[in-house]
C-alpha positions in Angstrom: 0.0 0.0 0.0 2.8 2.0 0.9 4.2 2.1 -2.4 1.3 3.0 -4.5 0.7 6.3 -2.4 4.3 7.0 -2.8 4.2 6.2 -6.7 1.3 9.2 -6.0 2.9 11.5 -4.2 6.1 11.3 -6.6 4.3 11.8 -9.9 2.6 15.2 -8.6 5.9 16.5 -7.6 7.3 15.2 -10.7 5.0 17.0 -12.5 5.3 20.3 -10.7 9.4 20.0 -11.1 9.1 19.6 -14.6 5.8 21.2 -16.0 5.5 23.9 -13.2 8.9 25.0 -13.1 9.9 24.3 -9.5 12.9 22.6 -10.3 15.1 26.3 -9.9 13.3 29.0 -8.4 12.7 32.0 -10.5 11.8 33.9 -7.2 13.8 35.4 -4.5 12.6 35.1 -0.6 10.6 32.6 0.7 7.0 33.9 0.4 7.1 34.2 -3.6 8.5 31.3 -3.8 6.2 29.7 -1.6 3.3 31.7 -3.7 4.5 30.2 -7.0 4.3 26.7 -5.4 0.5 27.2 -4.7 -0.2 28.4 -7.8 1.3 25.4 -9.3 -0.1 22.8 -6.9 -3.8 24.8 -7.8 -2.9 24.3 -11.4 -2.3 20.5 -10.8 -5.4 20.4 -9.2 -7.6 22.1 -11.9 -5.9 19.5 -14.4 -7.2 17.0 -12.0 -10.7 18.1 -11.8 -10.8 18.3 -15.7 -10.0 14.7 -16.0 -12.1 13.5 -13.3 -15.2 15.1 -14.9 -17.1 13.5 -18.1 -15.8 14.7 -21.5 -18.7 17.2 -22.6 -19.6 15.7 -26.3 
């Protein structure tokens, strides 16, 4: 069980390293940095919710 929530966790921040641009920060000090890395994780999460509801035909 452990392993499949950790295959979880590691994709997201996979994806945020590589799609979201967290890898380097482009931000100096703490809070815009930390301010990017919510917008990102938010962006994840809309992704998310677009795959999770029905395709619209």
């Amino acid at each position: 069980m452990s392993q499949r929530v950790r295959k979880r966790v590691e994709e997201i921040f996979g994806w945020m390293k590589t799609v979201g641009g967290l890898r380097k920060t482009r931000y100096r000090g703490l809070a815009r940095t930390q301010l990017h890395a919510y917008l990102v994780a938010a962006a994840y999460n809309l992704l998310r919710i677009a795959r999770l509801s029905p395709a619209l035909a």
